[in-house]
Structure formats: structure tokens, C-alpha cells
Z-matrix of the N, CA and C atoms (Angstrom, degrees):
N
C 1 1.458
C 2 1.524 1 109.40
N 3 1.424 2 110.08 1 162.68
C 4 1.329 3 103.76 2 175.87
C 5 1.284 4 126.39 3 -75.09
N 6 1.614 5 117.08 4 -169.76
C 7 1.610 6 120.28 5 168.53
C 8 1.358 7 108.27 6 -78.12
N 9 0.964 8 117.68 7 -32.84
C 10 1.491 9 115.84 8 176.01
C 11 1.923 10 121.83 9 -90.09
N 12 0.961 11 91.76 10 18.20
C 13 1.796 12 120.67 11 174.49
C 14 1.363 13 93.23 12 -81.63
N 15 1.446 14 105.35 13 -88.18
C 16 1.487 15 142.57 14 -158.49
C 17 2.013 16 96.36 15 -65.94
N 18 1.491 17 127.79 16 -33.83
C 19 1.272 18 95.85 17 153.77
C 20 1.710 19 143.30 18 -84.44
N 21 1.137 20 90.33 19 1.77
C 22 1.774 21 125.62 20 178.26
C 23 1.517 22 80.64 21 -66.47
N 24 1.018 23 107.27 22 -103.56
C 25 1.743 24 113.45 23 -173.38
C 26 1.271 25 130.76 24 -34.66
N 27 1.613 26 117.83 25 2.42
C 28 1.807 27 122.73 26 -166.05
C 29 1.593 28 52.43 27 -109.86
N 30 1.412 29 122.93 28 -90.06
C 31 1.923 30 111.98 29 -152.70
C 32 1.250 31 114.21 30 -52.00
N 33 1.196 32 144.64 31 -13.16
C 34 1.796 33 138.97 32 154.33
C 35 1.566 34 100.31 33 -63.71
N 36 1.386 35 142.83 34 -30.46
C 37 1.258 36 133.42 35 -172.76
C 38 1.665 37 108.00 36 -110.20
N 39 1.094 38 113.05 37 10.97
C 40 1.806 39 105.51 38 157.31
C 41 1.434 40 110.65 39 -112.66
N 42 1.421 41 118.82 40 -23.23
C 43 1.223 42 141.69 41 152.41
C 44 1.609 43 125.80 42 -34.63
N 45 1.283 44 116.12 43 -60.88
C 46 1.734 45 140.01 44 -152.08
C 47 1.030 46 113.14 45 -159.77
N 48 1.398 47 133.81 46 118.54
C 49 1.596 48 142.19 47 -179.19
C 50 1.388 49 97.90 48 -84.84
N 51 1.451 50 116.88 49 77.02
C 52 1.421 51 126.80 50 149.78
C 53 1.565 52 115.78 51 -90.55
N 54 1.401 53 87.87 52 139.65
C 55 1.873 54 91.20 53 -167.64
C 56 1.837 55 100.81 54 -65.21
N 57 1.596 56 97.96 55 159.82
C 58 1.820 57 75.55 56 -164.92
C 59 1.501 58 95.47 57 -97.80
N 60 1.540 59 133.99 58 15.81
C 61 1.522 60 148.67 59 147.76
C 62 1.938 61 95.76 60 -40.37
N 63 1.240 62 99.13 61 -50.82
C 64 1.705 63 98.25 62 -149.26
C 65 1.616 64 97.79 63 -94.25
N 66 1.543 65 119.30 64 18.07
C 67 1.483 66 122.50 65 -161.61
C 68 2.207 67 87.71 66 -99.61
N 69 0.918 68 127.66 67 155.28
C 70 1.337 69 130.58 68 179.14
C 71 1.841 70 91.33 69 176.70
N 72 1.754 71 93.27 70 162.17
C 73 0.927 72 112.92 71 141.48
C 74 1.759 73 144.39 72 -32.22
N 75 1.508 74 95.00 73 -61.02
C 76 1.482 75 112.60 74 -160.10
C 77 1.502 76 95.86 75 -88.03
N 78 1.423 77 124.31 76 -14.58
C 79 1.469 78 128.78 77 172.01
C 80 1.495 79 129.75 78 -50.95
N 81 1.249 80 100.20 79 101.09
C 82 1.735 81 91.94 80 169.98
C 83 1.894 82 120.71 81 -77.51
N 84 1.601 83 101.34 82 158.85
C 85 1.327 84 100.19 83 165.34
C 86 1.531 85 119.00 84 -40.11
N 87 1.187 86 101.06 85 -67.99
C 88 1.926 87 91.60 86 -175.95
C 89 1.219 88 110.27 87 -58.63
N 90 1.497 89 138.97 88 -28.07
C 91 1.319 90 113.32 89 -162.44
C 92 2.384 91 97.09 90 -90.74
N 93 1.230 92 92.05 91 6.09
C 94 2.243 93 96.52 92 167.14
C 95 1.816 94 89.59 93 -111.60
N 96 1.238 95 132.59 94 19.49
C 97 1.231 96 118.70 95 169.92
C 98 1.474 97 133.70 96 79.25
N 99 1.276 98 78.66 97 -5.10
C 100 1.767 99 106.73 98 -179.29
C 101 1.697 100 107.53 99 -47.60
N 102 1.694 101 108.26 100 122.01
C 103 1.749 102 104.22 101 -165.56
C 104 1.936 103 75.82 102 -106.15
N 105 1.731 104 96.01 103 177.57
C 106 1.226 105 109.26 104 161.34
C 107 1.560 106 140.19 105 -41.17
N 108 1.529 107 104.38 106 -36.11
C 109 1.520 108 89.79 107 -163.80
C 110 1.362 109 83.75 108 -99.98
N 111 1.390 110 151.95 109 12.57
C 112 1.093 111 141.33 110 157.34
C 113 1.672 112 123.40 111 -73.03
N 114 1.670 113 92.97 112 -21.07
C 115 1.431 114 100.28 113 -171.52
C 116 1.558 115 100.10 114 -85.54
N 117 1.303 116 114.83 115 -22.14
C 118 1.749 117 120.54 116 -176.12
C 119 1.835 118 93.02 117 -80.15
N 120 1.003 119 145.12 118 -57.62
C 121 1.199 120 159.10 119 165.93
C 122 1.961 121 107.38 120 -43.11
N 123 1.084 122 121.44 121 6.23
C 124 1.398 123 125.66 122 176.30
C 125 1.389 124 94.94 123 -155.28
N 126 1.123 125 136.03 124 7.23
C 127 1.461 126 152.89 125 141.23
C 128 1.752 127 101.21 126 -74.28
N 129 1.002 128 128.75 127 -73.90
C 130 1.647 129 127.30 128 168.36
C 131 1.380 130 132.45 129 -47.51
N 132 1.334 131 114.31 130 -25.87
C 133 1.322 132 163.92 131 -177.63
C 134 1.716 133 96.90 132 -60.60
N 135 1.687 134 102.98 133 -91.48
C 136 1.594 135 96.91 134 176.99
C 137 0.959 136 122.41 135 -101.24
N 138 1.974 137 133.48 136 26.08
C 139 1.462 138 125.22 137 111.87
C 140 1.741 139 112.57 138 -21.35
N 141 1.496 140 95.91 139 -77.51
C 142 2.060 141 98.84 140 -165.03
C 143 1.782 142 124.52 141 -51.68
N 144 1.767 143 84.40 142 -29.04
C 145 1.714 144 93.18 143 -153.77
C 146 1.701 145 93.51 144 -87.72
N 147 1.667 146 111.26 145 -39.17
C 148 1.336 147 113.72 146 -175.89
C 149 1.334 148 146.96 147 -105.60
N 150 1.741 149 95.33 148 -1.33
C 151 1.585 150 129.77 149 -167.86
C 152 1.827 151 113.19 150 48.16
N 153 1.729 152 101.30 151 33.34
C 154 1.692 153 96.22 152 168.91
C 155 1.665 154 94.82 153 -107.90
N 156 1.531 155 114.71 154 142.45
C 157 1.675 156 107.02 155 171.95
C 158 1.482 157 103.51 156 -100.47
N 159 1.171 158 123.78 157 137.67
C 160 1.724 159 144.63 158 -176.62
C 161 1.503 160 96.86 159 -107.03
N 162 1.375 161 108.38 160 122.14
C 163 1.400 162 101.73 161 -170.45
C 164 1.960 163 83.78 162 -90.93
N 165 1.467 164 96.96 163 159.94
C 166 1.767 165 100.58 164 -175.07
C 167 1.308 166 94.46 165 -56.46
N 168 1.353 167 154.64 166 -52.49
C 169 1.488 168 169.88 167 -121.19
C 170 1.616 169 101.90 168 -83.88
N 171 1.626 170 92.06 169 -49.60
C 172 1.686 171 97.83 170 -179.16
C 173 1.727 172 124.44 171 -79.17
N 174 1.795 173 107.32 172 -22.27
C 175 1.230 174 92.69 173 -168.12
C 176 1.813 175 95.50 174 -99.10
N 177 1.743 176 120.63 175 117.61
C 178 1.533 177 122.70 176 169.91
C 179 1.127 178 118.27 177 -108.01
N 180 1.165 179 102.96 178 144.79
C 181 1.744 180 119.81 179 174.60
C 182 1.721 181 126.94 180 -28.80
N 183 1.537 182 94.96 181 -8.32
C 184 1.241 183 97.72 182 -166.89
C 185 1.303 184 92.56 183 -135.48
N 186 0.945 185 131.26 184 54.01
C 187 1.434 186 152.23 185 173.55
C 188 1.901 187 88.79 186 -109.72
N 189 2.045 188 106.12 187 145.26
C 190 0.950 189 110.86 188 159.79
C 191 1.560 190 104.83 189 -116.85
N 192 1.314 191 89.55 190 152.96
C 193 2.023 192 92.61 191 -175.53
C 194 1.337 193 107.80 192 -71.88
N 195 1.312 194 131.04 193 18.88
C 196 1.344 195 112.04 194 153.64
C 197 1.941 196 108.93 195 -95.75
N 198 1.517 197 98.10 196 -27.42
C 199 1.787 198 87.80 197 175.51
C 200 1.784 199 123.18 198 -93.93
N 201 1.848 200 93.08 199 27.02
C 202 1.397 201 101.84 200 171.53
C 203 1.360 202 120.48 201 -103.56
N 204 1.552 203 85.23 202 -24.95
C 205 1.767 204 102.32 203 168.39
C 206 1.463 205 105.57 204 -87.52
N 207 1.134 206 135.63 205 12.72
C 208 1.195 207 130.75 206 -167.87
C 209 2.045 208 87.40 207 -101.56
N 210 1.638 209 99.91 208 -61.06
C 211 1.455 210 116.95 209 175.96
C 212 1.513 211 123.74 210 -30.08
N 213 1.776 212 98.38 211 -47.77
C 214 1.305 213 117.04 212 -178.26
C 215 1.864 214 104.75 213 -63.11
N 216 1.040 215 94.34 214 -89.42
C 217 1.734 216 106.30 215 163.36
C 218 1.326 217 94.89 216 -4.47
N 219 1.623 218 138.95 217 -84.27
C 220 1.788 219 142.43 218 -121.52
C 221 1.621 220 68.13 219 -85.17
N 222 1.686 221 143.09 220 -63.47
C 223 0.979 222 122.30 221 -146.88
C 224 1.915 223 117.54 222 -86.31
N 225 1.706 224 100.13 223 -5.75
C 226 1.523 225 86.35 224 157.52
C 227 1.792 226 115.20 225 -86.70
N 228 0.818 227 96.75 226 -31.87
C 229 1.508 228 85.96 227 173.46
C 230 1.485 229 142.69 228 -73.09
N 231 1.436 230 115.65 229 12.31
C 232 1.029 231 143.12 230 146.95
C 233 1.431 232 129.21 231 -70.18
């Protein structure tokens, strides 16, 4: 996985006590329980930690953290 995988998941785990059994790739927010204002709060999250901004609109519950790191990635490389 990438570097920007693996910091996705250090900020999903200071964030949300998801067991790190249930942490994957193919995992979406809702299926680690992930509610809204957590997703705005890991929206603010890798604004600070990564300097990409996630507008609240873009990051959904049904997003898997590999196509968030995918998001992150398209918008640092811009």
C-alpha cells in the first residue's frame, strides 16, 4: 500500500477505535462504523497532517480507504 494509505490509517486510528483486525484496504467508513462528524474530523485531519483539503461533500461513508488514498494522492498531485 501506499504512504499515503498507511497515513490514512495512523489518522483513522487516533480518530476512531476501529479494531485494527477490521482496518483493510477494501474497507469502507461505514462498514469501521465511521459516523459523519468523524468523517468531517478526518476531513480536518488530512487538511493539517497532509496539506490536501477534502471538501466534507467528497469524503462518504462508503468510501473505502484505499479510494481515499487514491483521492488524497489525485489531489496532491495537482
Amino acid at each position: 500500500m501506499s504512504t499515503t494509505y498507511d497515513q490514512l490509517v495512523t489518522i483513522l486510528a487516533k480518530l476512531h477505535d476501529a479494531p485494527p483486525d477490521r482496518i483493510s484496504p477494501d474497507v469502507t467508513f461505514a462498514g469501521l462504523d465511521v459516523d459523519s462528524l468523524t468523517l468531517v474530523e478526518i476531513s480536518m485531519r488530512i487538511e493539517r497532517d497532509l496539506g490536501v483539503t477534502i471538501e466534507d461533500n467528497e469524503l462518504q461513508e462508503d468510501f473505502t480507504l484505499d479510494a481515499t488514498a487514491q483521492l488524497i494522492d489525485e489531489k496532491l498531485a495537482q
